[in-house]
C-alpha positions in Angstrom: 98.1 74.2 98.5 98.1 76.7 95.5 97.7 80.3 96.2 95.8 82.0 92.8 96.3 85.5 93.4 98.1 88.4 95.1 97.5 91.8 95.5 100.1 94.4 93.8 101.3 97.4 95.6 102.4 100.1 93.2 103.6 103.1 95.1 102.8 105.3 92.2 99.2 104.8 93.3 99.7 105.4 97.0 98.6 102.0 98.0 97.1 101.0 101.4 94.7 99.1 103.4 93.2 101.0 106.8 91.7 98.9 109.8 90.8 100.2 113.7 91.0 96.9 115.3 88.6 96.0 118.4 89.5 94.4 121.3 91.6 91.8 121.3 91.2 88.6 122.2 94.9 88.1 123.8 96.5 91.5 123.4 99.8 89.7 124.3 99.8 87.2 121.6 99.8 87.4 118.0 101.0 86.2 114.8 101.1 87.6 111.3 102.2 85.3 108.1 102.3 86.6 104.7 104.0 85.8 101.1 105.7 88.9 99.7 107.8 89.5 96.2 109.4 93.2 96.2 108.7 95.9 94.0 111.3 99.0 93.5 114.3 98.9 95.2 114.2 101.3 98.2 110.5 101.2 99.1 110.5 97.5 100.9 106.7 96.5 102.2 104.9 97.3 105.0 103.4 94.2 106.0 101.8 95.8 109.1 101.8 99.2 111.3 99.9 100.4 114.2 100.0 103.5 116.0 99.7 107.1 115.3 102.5 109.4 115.4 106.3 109.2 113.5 108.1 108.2 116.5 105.3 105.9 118.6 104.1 103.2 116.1 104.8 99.4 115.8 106.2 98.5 112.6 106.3 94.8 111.0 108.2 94.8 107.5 110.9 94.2 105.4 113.5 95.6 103.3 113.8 99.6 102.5 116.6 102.2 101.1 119.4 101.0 99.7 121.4 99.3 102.8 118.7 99.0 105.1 117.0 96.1 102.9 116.5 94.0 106.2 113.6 92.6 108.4 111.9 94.4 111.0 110.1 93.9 114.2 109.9 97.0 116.4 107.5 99.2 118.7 108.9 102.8 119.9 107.8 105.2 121.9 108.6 109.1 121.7 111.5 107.6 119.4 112.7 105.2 121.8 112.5 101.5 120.8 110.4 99.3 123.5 111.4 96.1 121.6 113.2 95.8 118.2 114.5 92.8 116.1 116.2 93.9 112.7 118.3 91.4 111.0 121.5 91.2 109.5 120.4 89.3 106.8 119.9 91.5 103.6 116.7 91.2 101.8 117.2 92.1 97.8 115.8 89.2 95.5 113.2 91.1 93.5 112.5 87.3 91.3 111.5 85.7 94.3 108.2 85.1 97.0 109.7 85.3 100.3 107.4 83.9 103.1 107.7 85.7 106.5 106.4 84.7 110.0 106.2 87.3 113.1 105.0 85.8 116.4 104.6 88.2 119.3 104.0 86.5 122.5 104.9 89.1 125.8 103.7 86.7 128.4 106.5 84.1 127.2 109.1 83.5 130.6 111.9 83.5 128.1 112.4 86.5 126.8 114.5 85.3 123.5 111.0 83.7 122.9 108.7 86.5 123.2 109.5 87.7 119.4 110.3 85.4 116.7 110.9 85.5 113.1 111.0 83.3 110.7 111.9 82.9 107.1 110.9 80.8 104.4 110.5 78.0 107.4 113.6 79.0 109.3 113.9 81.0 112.6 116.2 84.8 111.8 118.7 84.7 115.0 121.3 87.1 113.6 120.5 90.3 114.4 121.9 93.6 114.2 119.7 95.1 116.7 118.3 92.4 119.4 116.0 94.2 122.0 113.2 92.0 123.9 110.0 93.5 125.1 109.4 93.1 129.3 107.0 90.7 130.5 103.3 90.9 129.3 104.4 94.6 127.3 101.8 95.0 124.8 102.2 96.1 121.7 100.0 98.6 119.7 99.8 96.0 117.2 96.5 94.0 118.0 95.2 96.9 119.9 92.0 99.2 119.1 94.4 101.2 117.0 94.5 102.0 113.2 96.3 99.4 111.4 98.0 99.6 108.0 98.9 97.3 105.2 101.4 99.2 102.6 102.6 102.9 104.5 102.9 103.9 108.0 99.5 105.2 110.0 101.4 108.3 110.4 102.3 109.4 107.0 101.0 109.9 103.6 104.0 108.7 101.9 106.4 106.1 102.0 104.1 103.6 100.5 105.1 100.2 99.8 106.1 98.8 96.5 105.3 94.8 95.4 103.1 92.0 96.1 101.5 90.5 98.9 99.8 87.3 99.2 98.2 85.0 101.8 98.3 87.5 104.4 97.3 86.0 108.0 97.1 87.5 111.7 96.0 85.4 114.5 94.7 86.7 117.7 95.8 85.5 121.0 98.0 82.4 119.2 101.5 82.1 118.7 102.1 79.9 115.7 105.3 78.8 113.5 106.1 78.6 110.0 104.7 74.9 109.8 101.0 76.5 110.7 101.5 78.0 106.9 104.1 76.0 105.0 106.4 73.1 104.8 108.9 71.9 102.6 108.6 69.9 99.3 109.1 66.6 100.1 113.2 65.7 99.7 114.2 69.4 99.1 114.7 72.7 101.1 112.0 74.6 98.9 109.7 76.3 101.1 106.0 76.0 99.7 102.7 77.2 101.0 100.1 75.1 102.8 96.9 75.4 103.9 95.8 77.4 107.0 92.7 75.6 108.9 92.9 77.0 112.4 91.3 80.1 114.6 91.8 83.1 114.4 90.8 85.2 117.5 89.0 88.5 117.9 90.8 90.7 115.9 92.0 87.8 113.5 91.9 88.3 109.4 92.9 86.4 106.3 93.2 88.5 103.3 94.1 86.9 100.0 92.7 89.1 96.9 90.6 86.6 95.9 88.0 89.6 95.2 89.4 91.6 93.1 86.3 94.2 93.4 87.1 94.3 97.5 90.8 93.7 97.9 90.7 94.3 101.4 88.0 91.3 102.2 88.7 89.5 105.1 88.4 85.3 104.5 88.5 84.0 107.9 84.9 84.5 108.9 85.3 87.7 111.1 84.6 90.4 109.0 87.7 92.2 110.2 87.9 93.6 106.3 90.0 96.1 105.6 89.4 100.0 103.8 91.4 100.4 100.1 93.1 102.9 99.0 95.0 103.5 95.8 94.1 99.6 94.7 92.1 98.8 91.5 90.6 95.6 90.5 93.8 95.5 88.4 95.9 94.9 91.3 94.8 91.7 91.5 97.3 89.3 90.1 98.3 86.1 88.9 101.7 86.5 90.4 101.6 84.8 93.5 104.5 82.3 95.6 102.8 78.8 93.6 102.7 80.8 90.3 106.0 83.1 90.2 105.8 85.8 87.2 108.7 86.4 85.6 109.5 90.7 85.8 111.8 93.1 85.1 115.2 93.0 87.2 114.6 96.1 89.1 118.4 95.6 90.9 119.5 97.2 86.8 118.8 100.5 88.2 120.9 102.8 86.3 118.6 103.6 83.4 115.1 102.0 83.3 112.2 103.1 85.9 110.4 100.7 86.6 106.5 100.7 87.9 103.2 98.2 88.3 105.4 95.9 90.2 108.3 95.5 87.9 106.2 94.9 85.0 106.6 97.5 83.2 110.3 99.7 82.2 110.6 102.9 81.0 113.9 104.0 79.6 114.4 107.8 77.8 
């Protein structure tokens, strides 16, 4: 399966996409899938948020600020975390498409199984904070609630930086990796395949292939998402089956770099 495009979040720009969901299909079952390649160190990507206020919002992402470059998997209420999965594994490879799979599923009897994540096809289960929702919790995320793609639904700032591609949420399923990839055949490289299943409700497939309506949902549903801070030029070539070569953005100390990595400015 070759992916064509992805869409490029330049912070510069204040990038995001806005959504009010409906109501869901399962509101204790979801799953979200998306490629991502990082951008400037210390901005990470906001794969997904939902809520309202700093302090009471679900948030769905990885990497940040130098030291906290990890995945994330949290809901919190008045500041106090009502689940939450962050990993010890570091997240810094600014060359490389990482594939990321969250499955939320309350109802599960196990509670290790009611949040997953997974990796380029393999299950995270080293984490530095490991914290379970109760039975049938819901979260805000697949709720009639603003979503977010790119900076938190409370804040005008803190935009993410990079590229997303192949971006997936299912309503009411709970699906692994091997929904979305597999590995090349007698290797451990991770590579993309095609999705061909439901959706749900509140379900939406966004892929850029539009690069006049980045925000166009591709499942069928409609569920398309409001732009902000994107351009038609956001649309690129750089995408997990088609890796761009850009500028090392780890050799911090004298270039700034913008337009996901692309570009470097040095006095």
């Amino acid at each position: 399966f070759t992916i064509n495009q992805s869409i490029r979040f330049d912070s510069d720009n204040s990038p995001r996409m806005t959504r009010t969901f409906g109501t869901p299909s399962d509101g204790n079952k979801w799953t979200l899938s998306a490629w991502s390649k990082l951008g400037k160190p210390g901005n990470g990507m906001r794969l997904l948020e939902a809520g309202g206020s700093a302090g009471s919002e679900d948030f769905v992402g990885f990497a940040g600020s130098s030291g906290y470059e990890k995945l994330y998997f949290w809901k919190r209420t008045s500041s106090s975390y009502n689940y939450n999965l962050t990993s010890t594994q570091f997240f810094r490879d600014h060359s490389a498409w990482y594939h990321f799979v969250y499955v939320f599923d309350s109802s599960n009897t196990v509670s290790s199984e009611r949040m997953k994540a997974y990796v380029n096809g393999q299950r995270i289960t080293d984490f530095s904070t490991e914290t379970y929702p109760s039975s049938g919790l819901a979260s805000r995320i697949n709720t009639a609630v603003e979503h977010r793609i790119g900076n938190p639904v409370y804040s005008s700032s803190n935009h993410a930086d990079g590229y997303i591609a192949e971006m997936h949420f299912l309503d009411g399923y709970a699906y692994g990796p091997e929904f979305f990839g597999e590995f090349k055949e007698n290797t451990d490289i991770w590579i993309p395949k095609e999705y061909s299943g439901s959706y749900g409700n509140n379900g939406f497939h966004i892929d850029g292939r539009d690069s006049s309506d980045l925000g166009d949902d591709e499942s069928g549903n409609g569920n398309d998402f409001t732009t902000s801070g994107l351009v038609a030029t956001d649309q690129r070539t750089d995408s997990p089956t088609n890796n761009h070569a850009t500028w090392n953005a780890l050799l911090n100390r004298y270039p700034s770099y913008s337009n996901g990595n692309v570009e470097a400015t040095m006095t």
